[in-house]
PDB file of N, CA, C, O and CB in Angstrom:
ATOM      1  N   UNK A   1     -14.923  20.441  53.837  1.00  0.00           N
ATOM      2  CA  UNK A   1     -16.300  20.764  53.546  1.00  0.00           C
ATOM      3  C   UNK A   1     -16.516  22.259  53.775  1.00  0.00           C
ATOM      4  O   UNK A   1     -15.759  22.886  54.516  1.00  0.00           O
ATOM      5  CB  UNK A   1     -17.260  19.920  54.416  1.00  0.00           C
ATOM      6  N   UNK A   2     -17.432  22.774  53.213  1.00  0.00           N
ATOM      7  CA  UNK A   2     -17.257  24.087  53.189  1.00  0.00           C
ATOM      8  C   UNK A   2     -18.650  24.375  53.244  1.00  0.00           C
ATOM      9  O   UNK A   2     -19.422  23.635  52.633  1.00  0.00           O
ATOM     10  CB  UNK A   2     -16.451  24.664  52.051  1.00  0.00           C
ATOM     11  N   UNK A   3     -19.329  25.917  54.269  1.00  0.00           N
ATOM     12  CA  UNK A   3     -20.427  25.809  54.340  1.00  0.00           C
ATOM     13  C   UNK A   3     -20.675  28.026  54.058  1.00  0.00           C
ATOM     14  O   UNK A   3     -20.178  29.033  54.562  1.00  0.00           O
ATOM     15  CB  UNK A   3     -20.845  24.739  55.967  1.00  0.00           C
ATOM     16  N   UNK A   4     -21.558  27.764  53.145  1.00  0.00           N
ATOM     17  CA  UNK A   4     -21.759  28.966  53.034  1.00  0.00           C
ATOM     18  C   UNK A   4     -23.606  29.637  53.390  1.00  0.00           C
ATOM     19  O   UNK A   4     -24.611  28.956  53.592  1.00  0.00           O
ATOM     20  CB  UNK A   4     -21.168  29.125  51.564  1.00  0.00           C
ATOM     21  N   UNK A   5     -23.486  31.043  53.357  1.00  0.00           N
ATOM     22  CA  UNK A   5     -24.511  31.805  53.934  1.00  0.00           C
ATOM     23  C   UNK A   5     -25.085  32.808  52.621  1.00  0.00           C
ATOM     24  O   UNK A   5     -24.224  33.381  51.954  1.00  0.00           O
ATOM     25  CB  UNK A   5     -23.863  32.673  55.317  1.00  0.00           C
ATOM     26  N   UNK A   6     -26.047  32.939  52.389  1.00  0.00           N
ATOM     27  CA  UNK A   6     -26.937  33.444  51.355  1.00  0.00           C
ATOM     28  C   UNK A   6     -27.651  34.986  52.037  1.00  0.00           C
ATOM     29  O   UNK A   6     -28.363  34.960  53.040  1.00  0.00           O
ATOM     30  CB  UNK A   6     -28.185  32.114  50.989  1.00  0.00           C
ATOM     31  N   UNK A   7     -27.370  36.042  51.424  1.00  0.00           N
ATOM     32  CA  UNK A   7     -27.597  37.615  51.529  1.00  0.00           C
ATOM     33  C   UNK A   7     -28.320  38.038  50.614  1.00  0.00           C
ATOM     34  O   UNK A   7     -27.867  37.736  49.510  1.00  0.00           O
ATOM     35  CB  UNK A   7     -26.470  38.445  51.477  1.00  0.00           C
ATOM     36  N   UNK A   8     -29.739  38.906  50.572  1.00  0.00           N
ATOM     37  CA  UNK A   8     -30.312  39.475  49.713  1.00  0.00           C
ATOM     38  C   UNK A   8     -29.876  40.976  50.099  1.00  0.00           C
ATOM     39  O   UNK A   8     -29.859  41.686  51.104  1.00  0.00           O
ATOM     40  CB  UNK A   8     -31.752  39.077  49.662  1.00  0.00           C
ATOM     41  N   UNK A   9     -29.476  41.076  48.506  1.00  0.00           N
ATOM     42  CA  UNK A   9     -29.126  43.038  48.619  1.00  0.00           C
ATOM     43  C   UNK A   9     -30.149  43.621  47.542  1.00  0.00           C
ATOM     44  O   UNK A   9     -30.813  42.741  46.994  1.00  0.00           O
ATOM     45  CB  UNK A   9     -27.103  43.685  47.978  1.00  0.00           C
ATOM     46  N   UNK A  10     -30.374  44.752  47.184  1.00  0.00           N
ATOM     47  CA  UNK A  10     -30.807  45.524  46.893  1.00  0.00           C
ATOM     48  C   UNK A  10     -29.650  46.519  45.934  1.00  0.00           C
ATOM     49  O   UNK A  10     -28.884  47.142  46.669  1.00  0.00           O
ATOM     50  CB  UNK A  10     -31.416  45.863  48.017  1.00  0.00           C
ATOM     51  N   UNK A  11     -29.472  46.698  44.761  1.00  0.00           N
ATOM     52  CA  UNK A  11     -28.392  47.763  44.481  1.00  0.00           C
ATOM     53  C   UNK A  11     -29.278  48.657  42.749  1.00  0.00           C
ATOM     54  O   UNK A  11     -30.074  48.307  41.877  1.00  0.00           O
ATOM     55  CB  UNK A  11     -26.371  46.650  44.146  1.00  0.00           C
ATOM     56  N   UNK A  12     -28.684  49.578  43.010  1.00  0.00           N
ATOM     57  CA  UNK A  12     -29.209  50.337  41.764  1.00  0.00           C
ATOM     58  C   UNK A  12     -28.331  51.196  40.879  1.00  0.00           C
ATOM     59  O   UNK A  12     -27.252  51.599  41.312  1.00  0.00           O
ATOM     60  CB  UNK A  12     -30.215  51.211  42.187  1.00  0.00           C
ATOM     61  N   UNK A  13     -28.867  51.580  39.303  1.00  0.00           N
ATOM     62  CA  UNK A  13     -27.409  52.628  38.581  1.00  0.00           C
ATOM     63  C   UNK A  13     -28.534  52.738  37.797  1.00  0.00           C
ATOM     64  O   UNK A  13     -29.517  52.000  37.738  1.00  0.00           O
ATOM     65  CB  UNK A  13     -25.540  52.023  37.814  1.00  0.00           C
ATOM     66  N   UNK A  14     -28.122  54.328  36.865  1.00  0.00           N
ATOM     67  CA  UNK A  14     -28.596  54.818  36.716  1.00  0.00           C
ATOM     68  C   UNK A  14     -28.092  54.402  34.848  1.00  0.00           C
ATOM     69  O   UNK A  14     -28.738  54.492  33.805  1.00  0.00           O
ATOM     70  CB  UNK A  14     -28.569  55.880  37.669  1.00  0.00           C
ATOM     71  N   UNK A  15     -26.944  54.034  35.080  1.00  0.00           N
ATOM     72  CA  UNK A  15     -26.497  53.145  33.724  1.00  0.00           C
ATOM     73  C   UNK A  15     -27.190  51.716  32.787  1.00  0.00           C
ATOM     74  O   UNK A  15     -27.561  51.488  31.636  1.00  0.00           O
ATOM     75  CB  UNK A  15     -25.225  52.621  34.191  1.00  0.00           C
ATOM     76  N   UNK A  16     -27.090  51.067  33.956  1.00  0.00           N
ATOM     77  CA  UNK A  16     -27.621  50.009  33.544  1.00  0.00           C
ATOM     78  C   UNK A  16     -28.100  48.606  34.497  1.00  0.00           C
ATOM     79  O   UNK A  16     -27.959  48.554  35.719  1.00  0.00           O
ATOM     80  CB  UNK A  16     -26.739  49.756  32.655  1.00  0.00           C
ATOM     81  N   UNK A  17     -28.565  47.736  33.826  1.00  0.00           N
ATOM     82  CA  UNK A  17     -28.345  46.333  35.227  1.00  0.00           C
ATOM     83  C   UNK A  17     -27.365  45.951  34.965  1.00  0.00           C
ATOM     84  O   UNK A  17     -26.995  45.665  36.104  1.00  0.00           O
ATOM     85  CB  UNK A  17     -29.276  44.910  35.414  1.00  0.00           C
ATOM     86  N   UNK A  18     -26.448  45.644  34.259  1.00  0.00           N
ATOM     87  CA  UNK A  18     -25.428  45.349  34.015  1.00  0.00           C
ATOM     88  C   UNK A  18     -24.157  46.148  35.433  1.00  0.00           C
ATOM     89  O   UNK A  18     -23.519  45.578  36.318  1.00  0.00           O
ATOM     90  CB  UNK A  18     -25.405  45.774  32.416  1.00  0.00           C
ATOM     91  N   UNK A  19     -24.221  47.162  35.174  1.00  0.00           N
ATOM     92  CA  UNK A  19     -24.112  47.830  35.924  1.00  0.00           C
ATOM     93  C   UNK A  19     -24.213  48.029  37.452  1.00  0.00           C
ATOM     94  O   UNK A  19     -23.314  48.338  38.234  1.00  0.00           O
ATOM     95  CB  UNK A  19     -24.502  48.243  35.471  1.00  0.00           C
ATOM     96  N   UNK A  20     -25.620  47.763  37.714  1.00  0.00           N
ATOM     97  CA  UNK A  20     -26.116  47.484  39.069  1.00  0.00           C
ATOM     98  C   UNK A  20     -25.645  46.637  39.610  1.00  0.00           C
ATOM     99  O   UNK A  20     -25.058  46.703  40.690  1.00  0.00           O
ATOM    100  CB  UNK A  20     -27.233  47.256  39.225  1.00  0.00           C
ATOM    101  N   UNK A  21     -25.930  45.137  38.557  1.00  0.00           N
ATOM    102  CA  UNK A  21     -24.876  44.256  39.161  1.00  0.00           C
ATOM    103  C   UNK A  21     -23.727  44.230  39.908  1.00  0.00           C
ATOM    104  O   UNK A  21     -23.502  43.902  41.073  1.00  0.00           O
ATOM    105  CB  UNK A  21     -24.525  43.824  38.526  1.00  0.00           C
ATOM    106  N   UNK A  22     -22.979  44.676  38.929  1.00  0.00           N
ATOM    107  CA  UNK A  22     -21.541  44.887  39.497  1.00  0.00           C
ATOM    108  C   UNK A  22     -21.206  45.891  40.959  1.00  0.00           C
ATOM    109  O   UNK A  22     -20.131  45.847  41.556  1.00  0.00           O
ATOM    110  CB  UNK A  22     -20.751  45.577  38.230  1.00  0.00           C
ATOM    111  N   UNK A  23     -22.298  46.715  41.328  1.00  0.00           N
ATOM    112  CA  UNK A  23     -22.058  47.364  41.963  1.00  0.00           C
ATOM    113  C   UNK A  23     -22.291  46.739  43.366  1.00  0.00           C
ATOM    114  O   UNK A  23     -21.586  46.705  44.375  1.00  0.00           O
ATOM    115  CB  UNK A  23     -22.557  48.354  41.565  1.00  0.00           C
ATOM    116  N   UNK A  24     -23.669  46.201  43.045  1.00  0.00           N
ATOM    117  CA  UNK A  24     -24.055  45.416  43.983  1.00  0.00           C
ATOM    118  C   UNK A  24     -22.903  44.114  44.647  1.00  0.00           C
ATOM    119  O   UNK A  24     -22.788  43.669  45.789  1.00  0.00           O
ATOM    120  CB  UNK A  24     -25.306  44.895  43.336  1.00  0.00           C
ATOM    121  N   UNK A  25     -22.406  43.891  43.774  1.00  0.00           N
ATOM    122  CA  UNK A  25     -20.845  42.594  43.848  1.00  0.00           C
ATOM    123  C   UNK A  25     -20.226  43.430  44.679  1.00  0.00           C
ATOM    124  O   UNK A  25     -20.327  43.455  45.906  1.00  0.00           O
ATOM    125  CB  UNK A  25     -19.629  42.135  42.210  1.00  0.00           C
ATOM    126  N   UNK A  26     -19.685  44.003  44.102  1.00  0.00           N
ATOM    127  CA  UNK A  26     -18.303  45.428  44.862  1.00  0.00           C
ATOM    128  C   UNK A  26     -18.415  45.172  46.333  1.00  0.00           C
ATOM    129  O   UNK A  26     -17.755  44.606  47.204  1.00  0.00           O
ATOM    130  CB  UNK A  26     -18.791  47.611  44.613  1.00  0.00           C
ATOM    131  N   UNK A  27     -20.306  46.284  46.159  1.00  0.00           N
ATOM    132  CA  UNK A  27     -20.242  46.732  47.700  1.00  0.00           C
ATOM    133  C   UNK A  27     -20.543  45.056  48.433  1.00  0.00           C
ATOM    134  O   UNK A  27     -19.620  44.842  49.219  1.00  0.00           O
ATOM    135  CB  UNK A  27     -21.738  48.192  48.162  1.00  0.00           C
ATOM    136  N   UNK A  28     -21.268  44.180  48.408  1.00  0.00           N
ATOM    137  CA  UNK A  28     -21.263  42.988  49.083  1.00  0.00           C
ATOM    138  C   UNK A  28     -19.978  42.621  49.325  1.00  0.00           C
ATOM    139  O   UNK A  28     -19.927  42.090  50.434  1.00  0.00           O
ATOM    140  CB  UNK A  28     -21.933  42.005  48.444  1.00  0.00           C
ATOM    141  N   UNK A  29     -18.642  42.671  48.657  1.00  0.00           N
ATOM    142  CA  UNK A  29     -17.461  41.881  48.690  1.00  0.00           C
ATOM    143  C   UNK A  29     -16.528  42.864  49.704  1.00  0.00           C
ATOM    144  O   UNK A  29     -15.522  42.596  50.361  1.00  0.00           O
ATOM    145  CB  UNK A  29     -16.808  41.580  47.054  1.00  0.00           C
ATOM    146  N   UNK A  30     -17.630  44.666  49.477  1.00  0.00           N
ATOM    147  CA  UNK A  30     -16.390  45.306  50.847  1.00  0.00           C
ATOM    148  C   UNK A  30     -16.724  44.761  52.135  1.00  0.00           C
ATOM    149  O   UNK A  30     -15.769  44.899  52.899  1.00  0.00           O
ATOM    150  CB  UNK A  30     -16.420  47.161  51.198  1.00  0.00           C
ATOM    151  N   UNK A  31     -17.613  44.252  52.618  1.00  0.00           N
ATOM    152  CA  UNK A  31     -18.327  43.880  53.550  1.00  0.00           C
ATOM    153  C   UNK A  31     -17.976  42.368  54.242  1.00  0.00           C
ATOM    154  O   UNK A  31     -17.434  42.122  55.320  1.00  0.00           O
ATOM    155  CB  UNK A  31     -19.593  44.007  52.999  1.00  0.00           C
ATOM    156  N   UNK A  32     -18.524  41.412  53.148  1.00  0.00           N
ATOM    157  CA  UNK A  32     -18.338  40.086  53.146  1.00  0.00           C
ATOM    158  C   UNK A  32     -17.340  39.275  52.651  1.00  0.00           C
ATOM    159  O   UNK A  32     -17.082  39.213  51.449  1.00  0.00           O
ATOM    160  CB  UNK A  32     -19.153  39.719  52.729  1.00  0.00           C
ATOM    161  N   UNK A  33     -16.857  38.754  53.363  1.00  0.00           N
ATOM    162  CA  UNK A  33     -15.434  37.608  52.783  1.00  0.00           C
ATOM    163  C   UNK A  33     -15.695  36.526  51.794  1.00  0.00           C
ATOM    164  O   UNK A  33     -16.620  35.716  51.729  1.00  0.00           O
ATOM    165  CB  UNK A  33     -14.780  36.633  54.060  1.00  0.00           C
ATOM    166  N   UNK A  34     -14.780  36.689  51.134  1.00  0.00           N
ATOM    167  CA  UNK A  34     -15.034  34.731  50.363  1.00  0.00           C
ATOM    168  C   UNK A  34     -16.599  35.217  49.592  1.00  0.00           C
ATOM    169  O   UNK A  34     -17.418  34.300  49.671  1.00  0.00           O
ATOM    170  CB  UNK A  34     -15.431  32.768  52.200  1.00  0.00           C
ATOM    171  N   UNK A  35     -16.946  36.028  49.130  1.00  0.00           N
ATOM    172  CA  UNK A  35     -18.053  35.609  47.926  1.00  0.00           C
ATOM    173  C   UNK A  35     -18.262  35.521  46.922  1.00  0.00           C
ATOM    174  O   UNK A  35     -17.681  36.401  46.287  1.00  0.00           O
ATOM    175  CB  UNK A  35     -18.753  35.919  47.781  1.00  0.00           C
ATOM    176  N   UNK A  36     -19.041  34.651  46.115  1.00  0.00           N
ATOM    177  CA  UNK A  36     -18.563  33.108  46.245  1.00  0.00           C
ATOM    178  C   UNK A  36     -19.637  33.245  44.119  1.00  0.00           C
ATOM    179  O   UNK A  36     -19.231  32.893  43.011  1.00  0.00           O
ATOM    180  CB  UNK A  36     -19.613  31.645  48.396  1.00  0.00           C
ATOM    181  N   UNK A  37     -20.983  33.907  44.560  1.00  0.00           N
ATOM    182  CA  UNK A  37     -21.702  33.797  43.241  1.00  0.00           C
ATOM    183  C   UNK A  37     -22.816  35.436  44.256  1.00  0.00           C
ATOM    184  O   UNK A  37     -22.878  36.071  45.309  1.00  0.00           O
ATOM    185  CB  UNK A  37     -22.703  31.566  42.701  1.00  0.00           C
ATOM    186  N   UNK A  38     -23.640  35.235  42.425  1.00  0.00           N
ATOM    187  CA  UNK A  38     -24.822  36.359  43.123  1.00  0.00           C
ATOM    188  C   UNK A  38     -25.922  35.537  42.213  1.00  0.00           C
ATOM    189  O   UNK A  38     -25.585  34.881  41.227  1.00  0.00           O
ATOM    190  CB  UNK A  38     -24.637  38.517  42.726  1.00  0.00           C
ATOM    191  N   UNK A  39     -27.089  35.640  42.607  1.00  0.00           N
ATOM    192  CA  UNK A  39     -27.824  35.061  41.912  1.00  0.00           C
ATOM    193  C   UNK A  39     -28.908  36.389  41.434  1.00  0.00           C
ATOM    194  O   UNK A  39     -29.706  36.691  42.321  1.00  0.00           O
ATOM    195  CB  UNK A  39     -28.355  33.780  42.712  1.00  0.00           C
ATOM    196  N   UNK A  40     -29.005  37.137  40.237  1.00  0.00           N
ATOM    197  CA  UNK A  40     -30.159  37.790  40.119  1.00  0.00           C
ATOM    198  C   UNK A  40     -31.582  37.723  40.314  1.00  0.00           C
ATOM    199  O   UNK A  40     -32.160  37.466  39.259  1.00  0.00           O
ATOM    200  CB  UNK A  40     -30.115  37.966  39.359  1.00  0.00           C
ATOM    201  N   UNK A  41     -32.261  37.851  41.194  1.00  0.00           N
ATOM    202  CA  UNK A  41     -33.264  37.195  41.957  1.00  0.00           C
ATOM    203  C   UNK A  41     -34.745  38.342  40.666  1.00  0.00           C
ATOM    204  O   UNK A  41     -35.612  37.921  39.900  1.00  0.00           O
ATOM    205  CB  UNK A  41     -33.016  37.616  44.326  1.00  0.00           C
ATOM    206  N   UNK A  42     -34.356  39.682  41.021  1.00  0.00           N
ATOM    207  CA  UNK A  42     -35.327  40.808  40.192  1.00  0.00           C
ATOM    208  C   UNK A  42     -34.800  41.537  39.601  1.00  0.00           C
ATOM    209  O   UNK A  42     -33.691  41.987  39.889  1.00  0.00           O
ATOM    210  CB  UNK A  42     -36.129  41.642  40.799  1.00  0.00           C
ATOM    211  N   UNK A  43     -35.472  41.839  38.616  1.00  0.00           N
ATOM    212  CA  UNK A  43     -34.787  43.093  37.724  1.00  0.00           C
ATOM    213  C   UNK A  43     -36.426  44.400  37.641  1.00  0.00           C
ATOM    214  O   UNK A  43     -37.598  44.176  37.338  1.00  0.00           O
ATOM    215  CB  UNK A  43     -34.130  42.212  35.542  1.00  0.00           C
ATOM    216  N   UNK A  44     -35.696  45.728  38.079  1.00  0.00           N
ATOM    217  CA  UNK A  44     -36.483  46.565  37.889  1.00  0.00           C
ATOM    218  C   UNK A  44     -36.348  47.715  37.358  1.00  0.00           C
ATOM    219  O   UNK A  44     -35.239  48.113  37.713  1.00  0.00           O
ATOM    220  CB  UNK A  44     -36.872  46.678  38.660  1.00  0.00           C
ATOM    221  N   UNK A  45     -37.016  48.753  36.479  1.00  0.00           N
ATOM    222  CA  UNK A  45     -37.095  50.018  36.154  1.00  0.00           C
ATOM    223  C   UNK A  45     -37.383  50.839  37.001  1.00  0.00           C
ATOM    224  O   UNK A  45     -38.250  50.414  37.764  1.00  0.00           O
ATOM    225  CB  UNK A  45     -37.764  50.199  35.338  1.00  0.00           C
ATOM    226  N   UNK A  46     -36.848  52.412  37.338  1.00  0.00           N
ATOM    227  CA  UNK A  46     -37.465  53.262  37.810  1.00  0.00           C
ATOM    228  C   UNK A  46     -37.925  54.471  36.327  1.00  0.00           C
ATOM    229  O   UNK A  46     -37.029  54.905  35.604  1.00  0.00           O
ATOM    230  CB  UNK A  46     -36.499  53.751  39.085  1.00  0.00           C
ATOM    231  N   UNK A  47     -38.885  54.718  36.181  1.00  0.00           N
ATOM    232  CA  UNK A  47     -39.516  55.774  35.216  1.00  0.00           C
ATOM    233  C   UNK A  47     -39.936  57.059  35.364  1.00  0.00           C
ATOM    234  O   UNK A  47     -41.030  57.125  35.925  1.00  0.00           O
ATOM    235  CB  UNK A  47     -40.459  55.389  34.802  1.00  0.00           C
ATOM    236  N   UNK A  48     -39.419  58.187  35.035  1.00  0.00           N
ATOM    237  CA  UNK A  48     -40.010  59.260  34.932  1.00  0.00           C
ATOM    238  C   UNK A  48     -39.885  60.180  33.534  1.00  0.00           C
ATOM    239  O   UNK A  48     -39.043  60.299  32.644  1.00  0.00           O
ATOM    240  CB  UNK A  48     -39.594  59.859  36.023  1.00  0.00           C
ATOM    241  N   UNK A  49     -41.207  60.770  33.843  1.00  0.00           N
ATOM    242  CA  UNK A  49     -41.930  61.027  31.889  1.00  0.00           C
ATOM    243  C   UNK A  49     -41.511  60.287  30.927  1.00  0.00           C
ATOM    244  O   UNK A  49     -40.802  60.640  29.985  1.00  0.00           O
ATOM    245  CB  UNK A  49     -41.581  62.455  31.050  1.00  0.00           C
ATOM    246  N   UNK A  50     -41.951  59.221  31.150  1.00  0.00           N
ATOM    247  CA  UNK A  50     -41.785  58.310  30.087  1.00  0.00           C
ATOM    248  C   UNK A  50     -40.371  57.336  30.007  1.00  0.00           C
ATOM    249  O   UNK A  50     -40.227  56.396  29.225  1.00  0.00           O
ATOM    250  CB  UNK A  50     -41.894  59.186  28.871  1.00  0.00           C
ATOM    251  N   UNK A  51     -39.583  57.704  30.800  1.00  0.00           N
ATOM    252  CA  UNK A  51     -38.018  57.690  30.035  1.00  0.00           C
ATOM    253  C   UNK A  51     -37.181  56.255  31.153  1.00  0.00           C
ATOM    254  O   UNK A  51     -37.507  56.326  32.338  1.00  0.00           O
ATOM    255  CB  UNK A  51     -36.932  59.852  30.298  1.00  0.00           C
ATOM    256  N   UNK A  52     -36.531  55.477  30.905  1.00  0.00           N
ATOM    257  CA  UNK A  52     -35.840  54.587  32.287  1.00  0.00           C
ATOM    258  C   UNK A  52     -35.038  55.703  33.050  1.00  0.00           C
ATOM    259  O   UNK A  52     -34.330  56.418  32.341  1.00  0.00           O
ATOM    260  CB  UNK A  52     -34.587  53.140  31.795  1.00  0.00           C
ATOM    261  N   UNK A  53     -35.049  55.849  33.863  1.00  0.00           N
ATOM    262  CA  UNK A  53     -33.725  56.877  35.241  1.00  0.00           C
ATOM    263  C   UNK A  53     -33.266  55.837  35.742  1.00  0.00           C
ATOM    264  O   UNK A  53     -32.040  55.882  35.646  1.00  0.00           O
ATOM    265  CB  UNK A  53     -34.357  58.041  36.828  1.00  0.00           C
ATOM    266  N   UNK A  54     -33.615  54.886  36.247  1.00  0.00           N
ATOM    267  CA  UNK A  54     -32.622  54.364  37.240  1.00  0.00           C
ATOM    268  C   UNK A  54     -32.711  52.254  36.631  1.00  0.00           C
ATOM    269  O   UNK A  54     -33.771  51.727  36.294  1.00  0.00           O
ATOM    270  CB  UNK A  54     -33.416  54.908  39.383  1.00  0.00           C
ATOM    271  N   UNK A  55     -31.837  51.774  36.652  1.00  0.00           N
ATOM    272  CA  UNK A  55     -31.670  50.265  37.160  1.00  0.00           C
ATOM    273  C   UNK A  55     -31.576  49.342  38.238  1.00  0.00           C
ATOM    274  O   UNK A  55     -30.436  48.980  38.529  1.00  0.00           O
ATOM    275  CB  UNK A  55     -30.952  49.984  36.872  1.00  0.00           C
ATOM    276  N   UNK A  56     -32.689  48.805  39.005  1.00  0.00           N
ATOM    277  CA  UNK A  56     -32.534  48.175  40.065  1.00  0.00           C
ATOM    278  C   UNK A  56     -32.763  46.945  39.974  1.00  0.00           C
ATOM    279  O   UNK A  56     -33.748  46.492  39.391  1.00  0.00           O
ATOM    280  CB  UNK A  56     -33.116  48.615  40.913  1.00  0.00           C
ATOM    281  N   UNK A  57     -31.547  45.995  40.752  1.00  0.00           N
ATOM    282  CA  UNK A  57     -31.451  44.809  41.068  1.00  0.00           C
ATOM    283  C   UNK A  57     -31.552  44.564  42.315  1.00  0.00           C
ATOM    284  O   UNK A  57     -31.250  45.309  43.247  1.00  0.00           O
ATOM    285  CB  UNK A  57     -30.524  44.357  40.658  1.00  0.00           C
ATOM    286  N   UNK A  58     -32.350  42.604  42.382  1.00  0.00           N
ATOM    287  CA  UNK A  58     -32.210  42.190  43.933  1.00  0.00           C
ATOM    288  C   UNK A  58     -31.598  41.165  43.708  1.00  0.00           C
ATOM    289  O   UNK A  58     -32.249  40.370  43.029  1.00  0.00           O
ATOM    290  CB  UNK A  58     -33.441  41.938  44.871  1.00  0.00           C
ATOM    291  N   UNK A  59     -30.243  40.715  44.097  1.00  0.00           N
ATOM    292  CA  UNK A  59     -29.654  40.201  44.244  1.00  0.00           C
ATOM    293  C   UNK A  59     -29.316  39.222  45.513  1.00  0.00           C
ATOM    294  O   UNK A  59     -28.890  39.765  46.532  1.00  0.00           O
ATOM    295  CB  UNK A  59     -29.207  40.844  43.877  1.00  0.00           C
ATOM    296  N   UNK A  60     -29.484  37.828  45.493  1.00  0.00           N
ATOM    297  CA  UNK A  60     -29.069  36.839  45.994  1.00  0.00           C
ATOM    298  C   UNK A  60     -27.575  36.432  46.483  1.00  0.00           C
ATOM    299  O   UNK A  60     -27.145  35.620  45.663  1.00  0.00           O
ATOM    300  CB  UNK A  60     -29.479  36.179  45.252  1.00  0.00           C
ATOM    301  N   UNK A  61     -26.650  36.672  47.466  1.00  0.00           N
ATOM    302  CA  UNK A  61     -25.352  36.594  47.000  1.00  0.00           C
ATOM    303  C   UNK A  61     -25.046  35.957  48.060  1.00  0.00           C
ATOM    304  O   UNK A  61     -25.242  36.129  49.264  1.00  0.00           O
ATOM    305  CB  UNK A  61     -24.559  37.779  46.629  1.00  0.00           C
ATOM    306  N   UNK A  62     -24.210  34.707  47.023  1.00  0.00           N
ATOM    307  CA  UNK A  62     -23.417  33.920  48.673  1.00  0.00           C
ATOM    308  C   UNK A  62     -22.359  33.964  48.553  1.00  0.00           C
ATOM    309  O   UNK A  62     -21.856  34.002  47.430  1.00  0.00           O
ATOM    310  CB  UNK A  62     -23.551  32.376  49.170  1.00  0.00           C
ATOM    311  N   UNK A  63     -21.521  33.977  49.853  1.00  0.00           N
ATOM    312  CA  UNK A  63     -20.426  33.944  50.389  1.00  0.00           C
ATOM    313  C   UNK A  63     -19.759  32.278  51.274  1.00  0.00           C
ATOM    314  O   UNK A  63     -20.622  31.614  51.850  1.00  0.00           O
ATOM    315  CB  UNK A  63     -20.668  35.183  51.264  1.00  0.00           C
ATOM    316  N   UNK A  64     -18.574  31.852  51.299  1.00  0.00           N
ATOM    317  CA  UNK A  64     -18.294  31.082  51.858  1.00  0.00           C
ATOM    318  C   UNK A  64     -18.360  31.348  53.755  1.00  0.00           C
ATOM    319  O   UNK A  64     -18.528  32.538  54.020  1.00  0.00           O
ATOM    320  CB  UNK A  64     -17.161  30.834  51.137  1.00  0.00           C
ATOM    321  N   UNK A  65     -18.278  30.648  54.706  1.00  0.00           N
ATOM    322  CA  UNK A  65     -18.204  31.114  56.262  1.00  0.00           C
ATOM    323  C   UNK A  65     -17.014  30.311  56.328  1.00  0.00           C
ATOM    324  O   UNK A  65     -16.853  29.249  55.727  1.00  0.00           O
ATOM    325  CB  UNK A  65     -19.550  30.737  57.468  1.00  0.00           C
ATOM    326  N   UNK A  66     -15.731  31.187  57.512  1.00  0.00           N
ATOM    327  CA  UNK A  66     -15.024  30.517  57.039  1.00  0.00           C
ATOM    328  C   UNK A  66     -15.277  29.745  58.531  1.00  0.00           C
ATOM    329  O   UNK A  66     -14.691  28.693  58.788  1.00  0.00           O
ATOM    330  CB  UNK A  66     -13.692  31.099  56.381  1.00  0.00           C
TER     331      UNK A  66
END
C-alpha cells in the first residue's frame, strides 16, 4: 500500500505555461522523492503595456512517502 503527500508550488516562465509547468516538475522533483503527478490547480498572466511577460502556474503535486 502506498501512501502519498500533496504540495502546492507556485512556478513561473516567461515562455510559456507549458513551460512553467515543467519547471515547476523539475524544481519539485530536486527536492521531493517519488513524484508521482502535478495537478494544474491556476493558470495566470503577468501584463505589462498591454503585452503577456510572464506565465504563472499553481500547481498541486504529489509525491509518494516512502
Amino acid at each position: 500500500m502506498n501512501v502519498a503527500k500533496v504540495v502546492e508550488i507556485s512556478a513561473e516562465s516567461k515562455q510559456s505555461f507549458e513551460d512553467a509547468i515543467a519547471l515547476g516538475v523539475r524544481k519539485a522533483s530536486e527536492t521531493l522523492e517519488n513524484v508521482r503527478s502535478a495537478w494544474v490547480k491556476e493558470q495566470k498572466v503577468s501584463v505589462e503595456n498591454g503585452k503577456v511577460v510572464a506565465y504563472r502556474v499553481h500547481l498541486a503535486v504529489t509525491f509518494v512517502l516512502k
